[in-house]
N, CA, C and O atoms as CSV, one atom per row, in Angstrom:
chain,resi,resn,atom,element,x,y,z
A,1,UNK,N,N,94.802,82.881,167.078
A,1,UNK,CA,C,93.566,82.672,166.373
A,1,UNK,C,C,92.781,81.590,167.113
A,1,UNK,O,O,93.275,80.507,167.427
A,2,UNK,N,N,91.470,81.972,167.378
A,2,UNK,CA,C,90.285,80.987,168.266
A,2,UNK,C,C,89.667,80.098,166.952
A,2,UNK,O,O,89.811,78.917,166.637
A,3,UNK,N,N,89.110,80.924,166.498
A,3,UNK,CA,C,88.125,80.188,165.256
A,3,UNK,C,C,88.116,80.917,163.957
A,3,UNK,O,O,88.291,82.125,163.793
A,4,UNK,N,N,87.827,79.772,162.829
A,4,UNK,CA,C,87.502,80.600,161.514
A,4,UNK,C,C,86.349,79.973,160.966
A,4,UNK,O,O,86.192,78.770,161.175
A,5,UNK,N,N,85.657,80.504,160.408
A,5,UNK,CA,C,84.560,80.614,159.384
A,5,UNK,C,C,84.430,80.840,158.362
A,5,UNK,O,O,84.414,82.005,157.964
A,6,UNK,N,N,84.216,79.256,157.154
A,6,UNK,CA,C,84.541,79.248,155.616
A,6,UNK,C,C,83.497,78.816,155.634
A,6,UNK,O,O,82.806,78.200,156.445
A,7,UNK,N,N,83.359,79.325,154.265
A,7,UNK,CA,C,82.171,79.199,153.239
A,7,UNK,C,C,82.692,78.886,152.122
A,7,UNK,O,O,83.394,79.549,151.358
A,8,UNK,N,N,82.098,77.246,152.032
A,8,UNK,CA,C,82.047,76.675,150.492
A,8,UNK,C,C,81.065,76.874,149.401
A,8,UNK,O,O,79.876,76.729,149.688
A,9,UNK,N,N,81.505,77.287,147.792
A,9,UNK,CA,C,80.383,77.973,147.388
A,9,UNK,C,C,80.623,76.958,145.742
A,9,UNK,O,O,81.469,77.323,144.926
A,10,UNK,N,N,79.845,75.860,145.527
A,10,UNK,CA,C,79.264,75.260,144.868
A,10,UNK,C,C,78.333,75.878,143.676
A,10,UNK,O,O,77.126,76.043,143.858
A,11,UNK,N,N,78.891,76.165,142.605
A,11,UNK,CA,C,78.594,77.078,141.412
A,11,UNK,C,C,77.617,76.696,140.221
A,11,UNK,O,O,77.966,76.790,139.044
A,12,UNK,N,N,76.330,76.244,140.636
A,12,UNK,CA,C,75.203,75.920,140.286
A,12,UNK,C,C,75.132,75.881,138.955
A,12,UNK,O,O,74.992,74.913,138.208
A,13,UNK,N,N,75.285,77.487,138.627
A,13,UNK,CA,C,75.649,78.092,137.191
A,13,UNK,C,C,76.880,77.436,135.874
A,13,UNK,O,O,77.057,77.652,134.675
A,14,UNK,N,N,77.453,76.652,136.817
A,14,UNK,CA,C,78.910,75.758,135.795
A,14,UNK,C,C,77.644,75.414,134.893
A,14,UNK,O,O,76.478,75.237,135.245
A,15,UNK,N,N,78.400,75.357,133.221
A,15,UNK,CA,C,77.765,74.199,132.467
A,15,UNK,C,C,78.175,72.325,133.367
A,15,UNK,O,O,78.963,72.241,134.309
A,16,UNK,N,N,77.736,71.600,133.016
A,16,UNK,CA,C,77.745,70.540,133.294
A,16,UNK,C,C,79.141,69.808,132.972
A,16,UNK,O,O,79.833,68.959,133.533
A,17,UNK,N,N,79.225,70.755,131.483
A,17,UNK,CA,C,80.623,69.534,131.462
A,17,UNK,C,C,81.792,70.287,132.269
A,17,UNK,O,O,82.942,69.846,132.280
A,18,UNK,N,N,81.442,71.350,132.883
A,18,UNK,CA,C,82.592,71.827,133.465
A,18,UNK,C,C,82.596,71.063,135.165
A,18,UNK,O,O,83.640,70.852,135.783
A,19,UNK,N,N,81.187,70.732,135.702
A,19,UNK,CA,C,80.768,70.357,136.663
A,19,UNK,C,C,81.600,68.758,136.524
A,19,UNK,O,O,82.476,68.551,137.363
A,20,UNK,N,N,81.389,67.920,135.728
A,20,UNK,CA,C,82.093,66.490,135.349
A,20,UNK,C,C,83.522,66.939,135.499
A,20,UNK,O,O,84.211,66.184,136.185
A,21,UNK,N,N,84.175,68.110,134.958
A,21,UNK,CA,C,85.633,68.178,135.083
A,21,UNK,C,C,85.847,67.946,136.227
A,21,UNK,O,O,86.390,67.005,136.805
A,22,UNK,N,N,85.265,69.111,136.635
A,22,UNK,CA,C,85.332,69.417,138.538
A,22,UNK,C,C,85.401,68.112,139.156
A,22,UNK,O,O,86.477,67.855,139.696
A,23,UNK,N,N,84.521,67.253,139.198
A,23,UNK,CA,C,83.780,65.753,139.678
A,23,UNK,C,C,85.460,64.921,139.380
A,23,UNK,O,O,86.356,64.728,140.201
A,24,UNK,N,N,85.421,64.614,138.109
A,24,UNK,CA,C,86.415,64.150,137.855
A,24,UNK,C,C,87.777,64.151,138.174
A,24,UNK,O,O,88.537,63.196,138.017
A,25,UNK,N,N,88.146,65.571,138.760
A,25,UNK,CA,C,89.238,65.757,138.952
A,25,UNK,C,C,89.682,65.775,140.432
A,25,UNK,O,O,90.779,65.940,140.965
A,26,UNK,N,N,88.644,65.585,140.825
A,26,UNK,CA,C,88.247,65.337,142.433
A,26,UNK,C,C,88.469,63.911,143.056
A,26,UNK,O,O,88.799,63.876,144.241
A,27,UNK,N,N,88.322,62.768,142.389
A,27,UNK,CA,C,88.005,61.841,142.546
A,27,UNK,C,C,89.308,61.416,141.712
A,27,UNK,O,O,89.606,60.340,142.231
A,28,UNK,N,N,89.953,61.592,141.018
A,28,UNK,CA,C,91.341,61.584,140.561
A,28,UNK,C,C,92.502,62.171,141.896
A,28,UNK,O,O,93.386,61.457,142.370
A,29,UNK,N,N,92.280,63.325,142.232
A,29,UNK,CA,C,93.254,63.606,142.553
A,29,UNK,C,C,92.967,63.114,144.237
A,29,UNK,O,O,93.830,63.439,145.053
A,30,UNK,N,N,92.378,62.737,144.472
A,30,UNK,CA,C,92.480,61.870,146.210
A,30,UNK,C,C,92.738,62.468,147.245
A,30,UNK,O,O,93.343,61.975,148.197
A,31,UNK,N,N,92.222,63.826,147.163
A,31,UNK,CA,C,93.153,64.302,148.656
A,31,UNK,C,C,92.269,64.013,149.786
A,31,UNK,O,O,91.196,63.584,149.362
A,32,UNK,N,N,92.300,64.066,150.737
A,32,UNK,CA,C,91.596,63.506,151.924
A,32,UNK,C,C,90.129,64.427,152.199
A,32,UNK,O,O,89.192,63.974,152.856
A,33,UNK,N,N,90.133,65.848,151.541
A,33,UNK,CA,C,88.522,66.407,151.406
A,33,UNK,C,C,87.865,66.083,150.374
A,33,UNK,O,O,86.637,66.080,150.454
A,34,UNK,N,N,88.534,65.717,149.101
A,34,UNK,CA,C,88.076,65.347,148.188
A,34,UNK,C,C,86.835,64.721,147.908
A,34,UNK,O,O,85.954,65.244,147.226
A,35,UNK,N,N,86.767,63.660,148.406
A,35,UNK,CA,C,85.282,62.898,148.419
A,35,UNK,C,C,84.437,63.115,149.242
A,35,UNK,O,O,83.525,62.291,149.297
A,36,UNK,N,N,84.398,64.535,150.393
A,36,UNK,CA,C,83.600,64.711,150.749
A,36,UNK,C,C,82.702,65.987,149.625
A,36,UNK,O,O,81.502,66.048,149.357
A,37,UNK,N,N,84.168,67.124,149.040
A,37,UNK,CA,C,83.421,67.619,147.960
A,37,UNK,C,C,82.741,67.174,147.063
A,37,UNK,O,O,81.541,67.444,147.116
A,38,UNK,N,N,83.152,66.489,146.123
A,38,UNK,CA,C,82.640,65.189,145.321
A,38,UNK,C,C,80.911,64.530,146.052
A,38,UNK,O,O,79.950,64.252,145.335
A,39,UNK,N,N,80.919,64.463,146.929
A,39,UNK,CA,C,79.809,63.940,147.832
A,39,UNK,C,C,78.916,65.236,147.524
A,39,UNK,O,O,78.073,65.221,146.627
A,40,UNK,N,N,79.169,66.413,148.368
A,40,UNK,CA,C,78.500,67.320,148.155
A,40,UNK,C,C,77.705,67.993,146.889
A,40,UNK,O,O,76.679,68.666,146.791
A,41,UNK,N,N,79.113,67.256,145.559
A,41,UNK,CA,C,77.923,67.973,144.611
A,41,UNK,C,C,77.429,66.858,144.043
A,41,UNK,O,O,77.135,67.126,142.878
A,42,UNK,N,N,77.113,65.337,144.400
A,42,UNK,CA,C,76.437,64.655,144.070
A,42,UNK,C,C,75.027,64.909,145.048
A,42,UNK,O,O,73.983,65.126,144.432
A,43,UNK,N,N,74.983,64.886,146.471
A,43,UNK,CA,C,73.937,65.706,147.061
A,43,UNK,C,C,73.115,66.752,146.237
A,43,UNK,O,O,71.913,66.526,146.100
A,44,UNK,N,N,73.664,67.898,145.664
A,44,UNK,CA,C,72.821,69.024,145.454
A,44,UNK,C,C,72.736,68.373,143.968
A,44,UNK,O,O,72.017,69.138,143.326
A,45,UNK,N,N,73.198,67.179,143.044
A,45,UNK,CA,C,72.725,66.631,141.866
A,45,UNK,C,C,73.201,67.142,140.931
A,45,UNK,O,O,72.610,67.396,139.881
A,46,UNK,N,N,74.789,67.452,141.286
A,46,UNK,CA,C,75.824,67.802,140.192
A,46,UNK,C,C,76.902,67.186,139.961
A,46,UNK,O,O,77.887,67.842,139.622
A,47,UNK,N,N,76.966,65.997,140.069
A,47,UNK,CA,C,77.619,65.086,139.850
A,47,UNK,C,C,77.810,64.433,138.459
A,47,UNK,O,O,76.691,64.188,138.008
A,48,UNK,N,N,78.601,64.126,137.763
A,48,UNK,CA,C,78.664,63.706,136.669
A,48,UNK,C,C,79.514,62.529,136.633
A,48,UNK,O,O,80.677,62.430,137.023
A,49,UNK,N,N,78.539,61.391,135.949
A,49,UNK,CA,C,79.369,60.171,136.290
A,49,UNK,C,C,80.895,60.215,135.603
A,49,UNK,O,O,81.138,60.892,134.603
A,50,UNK,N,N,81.748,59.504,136.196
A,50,UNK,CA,C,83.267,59.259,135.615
A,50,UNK,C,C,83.328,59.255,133.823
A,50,UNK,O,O,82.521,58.664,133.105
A,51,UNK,N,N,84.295,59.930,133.436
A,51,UNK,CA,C,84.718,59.971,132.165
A,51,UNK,C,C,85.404,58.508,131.932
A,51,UNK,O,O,85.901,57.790,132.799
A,52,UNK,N,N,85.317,58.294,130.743
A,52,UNK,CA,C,86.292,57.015,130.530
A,52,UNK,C,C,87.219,57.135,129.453
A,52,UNK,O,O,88.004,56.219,129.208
């Protein structure tokens, strides 16, 4: 295998509080792409601040 080509697909359509799960569980669970996803849907303004 030379190369692959992924497509990340960021689901506009989530209600919000499902978007905060997402957010949340991202930023909980730490894996090393994590906060760049997390980044990304604060970019497109789907970010939901931390639960407490």
């Amino acid at each position: 295998m030379f190369q692959v080509l992924a497509k990340f697909k960021y689901d506009d359509h989530k209600s919000a509080e499902h978007r905060a799960r997402v957010a949340d569980g991202l930023r909980g669970r730490g894996e090393p792409r994590d906060a760049g996803a997390e980044a990304q849907l604060a970019r497109r303004g789907l970010r939901h601040e931390p639960s407490e």
